[in-house]
C-alpha positions in Angstrom: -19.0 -21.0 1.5 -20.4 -19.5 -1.3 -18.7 -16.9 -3.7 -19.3 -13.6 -2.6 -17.2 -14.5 0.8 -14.3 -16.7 -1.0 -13.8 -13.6 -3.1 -13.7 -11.4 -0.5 -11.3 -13.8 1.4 -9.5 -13.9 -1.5 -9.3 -10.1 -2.3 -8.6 -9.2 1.4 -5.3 -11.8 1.2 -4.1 -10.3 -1.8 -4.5 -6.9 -0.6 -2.5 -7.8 2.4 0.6 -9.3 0.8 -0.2 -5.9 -1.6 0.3 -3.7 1.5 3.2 -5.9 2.8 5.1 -5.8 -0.3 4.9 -2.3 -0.8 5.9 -1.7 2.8 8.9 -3.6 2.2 9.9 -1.9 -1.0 9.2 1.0 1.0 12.0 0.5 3.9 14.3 -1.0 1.4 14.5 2.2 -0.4 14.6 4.9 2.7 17.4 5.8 4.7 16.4 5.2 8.3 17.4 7.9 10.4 18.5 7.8 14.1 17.9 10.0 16.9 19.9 10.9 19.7 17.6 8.3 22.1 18.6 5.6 19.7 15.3 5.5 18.2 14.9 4.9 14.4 12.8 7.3 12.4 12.0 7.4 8.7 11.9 10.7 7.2 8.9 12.7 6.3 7.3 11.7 3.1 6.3 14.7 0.8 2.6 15.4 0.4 3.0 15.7 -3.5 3.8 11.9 -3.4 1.5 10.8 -1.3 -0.7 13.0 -3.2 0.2 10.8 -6.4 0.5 7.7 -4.7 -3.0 8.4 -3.4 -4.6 9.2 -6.9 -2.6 6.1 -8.5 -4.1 3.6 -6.3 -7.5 5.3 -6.9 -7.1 5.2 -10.7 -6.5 1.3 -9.9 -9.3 1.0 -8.1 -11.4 2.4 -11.1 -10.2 0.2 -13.6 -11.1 -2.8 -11.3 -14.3 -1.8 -10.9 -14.6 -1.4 -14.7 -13.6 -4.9 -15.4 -17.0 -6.1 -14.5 -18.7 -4.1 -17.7 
């Protein structure tokens, strides 16, 4: 196996338990809400947070690909 793939094994692992974590953290810190069929819902997320979330994780994504200079 040569680098290039154990990297991206590697980086598509960690992004995984990344995404999993923050999922997690996610439920943890929503009330779940519960309609009249018994079905759970999580409320709507604003757009000016996913707007910031969004730009966060970009601005992550920079600096990552900056490490290599």
């Amino acid at each position: 196996m040569n680098l290039r793939t154990r990297v991206m094994i590697i980086g598509g692992v960690l992004g995984a338990l990344l995404g999993v974590s923050a999922a997690y953290l996610y439920l943890r810190s929503v009330p779940i809400q519960v309609d009249a069929d018994g079905r759970e819902r999580l409320p709507a997320v604003q757009p000016g947070k996913v707007l910031t979330v969004s730009l966060g994780v970009l601005n992550v994504l920079k600096q990552i690909t900056g490490l290599g200079r």
